[in-house]
C-alpha positions as CSV (number, residue, x, y, z in Angstrom):
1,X,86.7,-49.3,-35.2
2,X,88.5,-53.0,-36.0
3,X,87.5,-55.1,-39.2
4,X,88.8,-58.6,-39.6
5,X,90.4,-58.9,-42.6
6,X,90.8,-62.5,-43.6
7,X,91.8,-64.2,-47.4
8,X,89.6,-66.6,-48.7
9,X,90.7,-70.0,-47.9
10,X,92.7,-68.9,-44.7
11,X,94.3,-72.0,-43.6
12,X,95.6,-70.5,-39.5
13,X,92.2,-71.4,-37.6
14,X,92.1,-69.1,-34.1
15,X,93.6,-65.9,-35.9
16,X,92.5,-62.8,-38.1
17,X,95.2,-62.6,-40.8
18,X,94.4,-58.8,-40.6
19,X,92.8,-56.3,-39.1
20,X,91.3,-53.3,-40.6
21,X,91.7,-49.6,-38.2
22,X,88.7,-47.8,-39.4
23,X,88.8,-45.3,-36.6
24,X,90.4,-44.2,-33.1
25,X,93.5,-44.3,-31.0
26,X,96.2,-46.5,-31.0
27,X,97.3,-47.8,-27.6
28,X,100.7,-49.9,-28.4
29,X,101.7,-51.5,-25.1
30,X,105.2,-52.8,-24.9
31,X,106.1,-56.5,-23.9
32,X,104.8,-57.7,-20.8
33,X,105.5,-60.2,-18.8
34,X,104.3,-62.6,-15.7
35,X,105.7,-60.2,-12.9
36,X,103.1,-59.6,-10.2
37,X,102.6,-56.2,-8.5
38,X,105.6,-56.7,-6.4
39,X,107.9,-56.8,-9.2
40,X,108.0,-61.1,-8.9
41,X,108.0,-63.4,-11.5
42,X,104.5,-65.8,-11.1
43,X,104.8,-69.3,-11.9
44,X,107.0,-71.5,-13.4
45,X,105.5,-73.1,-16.8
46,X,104.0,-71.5,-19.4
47,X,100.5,-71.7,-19.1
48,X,100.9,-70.3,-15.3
49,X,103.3,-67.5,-16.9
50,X,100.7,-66.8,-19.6
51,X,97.9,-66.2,-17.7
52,X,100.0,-63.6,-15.6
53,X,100.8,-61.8,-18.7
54,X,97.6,-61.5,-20.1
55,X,96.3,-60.6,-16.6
56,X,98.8,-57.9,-16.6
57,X,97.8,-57.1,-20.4
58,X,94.1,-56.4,-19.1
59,X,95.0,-54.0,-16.3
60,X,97.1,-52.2,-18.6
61,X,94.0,-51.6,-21.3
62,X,91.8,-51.2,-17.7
63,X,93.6,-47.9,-17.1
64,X,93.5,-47.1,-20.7
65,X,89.8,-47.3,-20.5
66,X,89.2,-50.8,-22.2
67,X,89.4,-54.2,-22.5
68,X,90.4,-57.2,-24.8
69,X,88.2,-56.4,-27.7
70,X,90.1,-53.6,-28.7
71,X,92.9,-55.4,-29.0
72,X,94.2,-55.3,-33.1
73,X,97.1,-57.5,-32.5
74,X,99.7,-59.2,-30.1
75,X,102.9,-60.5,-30.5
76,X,103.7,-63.4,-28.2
77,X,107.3,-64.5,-28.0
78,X,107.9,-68.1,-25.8
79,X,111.1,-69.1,-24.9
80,X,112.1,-71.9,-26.2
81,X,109.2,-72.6,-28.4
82,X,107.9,-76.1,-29.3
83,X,105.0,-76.7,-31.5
84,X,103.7,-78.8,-28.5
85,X,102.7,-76.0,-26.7
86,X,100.7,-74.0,-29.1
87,X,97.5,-75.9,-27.5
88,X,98.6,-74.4,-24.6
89,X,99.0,-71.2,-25.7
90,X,95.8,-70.9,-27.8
91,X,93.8,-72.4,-24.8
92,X,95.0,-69.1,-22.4
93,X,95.0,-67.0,-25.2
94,X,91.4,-67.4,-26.0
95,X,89.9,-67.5,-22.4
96,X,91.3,-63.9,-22.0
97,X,90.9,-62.8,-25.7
98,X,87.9,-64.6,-26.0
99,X,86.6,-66.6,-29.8
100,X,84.7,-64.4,-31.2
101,X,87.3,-61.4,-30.8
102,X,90.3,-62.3,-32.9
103,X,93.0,-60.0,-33.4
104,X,95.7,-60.6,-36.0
105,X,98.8,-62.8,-33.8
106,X,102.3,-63.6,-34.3
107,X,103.6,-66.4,-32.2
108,X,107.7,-66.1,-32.2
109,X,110.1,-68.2,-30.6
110,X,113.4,-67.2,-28.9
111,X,116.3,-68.4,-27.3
112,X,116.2,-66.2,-24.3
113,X,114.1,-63.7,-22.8
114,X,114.9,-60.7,-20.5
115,X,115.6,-62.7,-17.2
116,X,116.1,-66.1,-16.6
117,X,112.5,-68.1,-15.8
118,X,110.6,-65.8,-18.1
119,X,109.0,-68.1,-20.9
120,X,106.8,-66.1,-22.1
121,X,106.1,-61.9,-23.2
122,X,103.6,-60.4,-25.0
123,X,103.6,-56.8,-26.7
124,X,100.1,-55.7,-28.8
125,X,98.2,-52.8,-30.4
126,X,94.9,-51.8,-29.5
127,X,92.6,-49.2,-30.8
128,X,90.9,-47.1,-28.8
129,X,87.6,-44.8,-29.8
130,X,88.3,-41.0,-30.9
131,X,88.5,-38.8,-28.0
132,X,85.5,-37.0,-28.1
133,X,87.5,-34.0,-26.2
């Protein structure tokens, strides 16, 4: 369903510069962010903050019926952002997304985010396999 789609002599290591919807069903979920199930925000840096959001991210393709591999691209908008902390980020991002699955990324900074002590929200496309229905 998903083809990377990559220029020669890429020069962004981690990333698909593109990715290629042969088939299915776009899921688009909308920015999420590192509230737990009670509505409260989970840690207080952004590693902790990250791996809430992309915990959240995989419960949200769960009820949709998959996982991180569908995933065709994420957005990740940090508050803030310093090129410091794109270690961090890629070290989260790849022990949920995986090295071998990489969708095409966009890593934006901001000055604010919707409440005070949220660093970090995430928004993506995934594809999902044609409903067979």
């Amino acid at each position: 369903m998903l083809r990377p789609i990559n220029p020669p002599n890429a020069t962004i290591p981690g990333i698909s510069q593109a990715m290629l919807v042969e088939s299915g069903r776009l899921l688009l979920l909308s920015g999420h962010v590192p509230y737990d199930e009670a509505g409260k925000l989970v840690g207080d840096d952004l590693a902790s903050q990250l791996d809430r959001v992309f915990a959240n991210l995989l419960a949200t393709l769960e009820a949709a019926g998959t996982d991180f591999s569908a995933v065709a691209r994420v957005t990740i908008y940090v508050q803030d952002y310093d090129p410091s902390q794109l270690p961090i980020i890629r070290e989260v991002r790849n022990r949920w997304i995986g090295e071998q699955h990489k969708p095409a990324s966009s890593l934006i900074g901001v000055a604010s985010l919707f409440q005070p002590g949220v660093l970090v929200e995430i928004d993506a496309i995934a594809v999902l396999p044609e409903d067979k229905a």
